[in-house]
N, C-alpha and C positions, 0 to 999 in steps of 0.2 A: 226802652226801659232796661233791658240785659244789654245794651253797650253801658250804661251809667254802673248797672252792677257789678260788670266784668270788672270797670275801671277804678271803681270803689275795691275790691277783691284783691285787684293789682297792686294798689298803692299800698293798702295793707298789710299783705304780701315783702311788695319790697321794703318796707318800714321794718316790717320783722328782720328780714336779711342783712338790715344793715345795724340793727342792733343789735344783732348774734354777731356779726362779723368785727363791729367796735370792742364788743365785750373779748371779743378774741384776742383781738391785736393788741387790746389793752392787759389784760388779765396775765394772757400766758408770759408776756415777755420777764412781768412785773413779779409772778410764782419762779420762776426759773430765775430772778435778781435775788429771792428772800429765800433760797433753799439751803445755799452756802450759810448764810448766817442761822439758819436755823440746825444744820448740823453743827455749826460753831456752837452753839447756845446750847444744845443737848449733851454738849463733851462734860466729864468731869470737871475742868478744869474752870471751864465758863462758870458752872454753876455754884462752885465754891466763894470764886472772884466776883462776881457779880451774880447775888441773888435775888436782888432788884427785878431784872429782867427778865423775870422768869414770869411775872404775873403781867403780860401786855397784852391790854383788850381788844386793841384799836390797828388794823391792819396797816394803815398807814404810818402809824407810831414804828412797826417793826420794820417798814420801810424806810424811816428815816433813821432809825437802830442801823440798819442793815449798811447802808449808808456812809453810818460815821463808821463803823468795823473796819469796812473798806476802805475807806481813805487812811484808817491808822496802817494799814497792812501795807499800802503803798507809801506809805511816809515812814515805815519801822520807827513808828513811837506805840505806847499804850493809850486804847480805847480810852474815850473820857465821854462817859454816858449822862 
């Protein structure tokens, strides 16, 4: 009966670790892609031009925000949101 326990405890365990570990690798890469556009987005200049963008609920919205910014800034054209 504590070998079943242990092994129930363990899997647990590792179920946890590897949840905290996906939320990691997913998360941080994905805060540290949205940071630039979100200084873009807090400048004067954003918020006059586009003040649209200022009200986005949806985390993956500013991801894909984020996104098109970036592809305008390597294509030296203007953002079309």
């Amino acid at each position: 009966m504590f070998v079943g326990i242990m092994f129930v405890l363990k899997v647990l365990m590792f179920t946890f670790c590897l949840g905290v570990s996906l939320c990691i690798i997913v998360y941080v890469p994905l805060m540290i892609y949205v940071v630039p556009y979100g200084i873009w987005l807090g400048g004067s200049k954003a918020k006059r031009q586009y003040p649209h963008l200022a009200n986005c609920k949806s985390f993956w919205l500013t991801v894909r925000r984020a996104t098109k910014l970036y592809k305008s800034w390597i294509t030296h054209k203007d953002p079309t949101f």
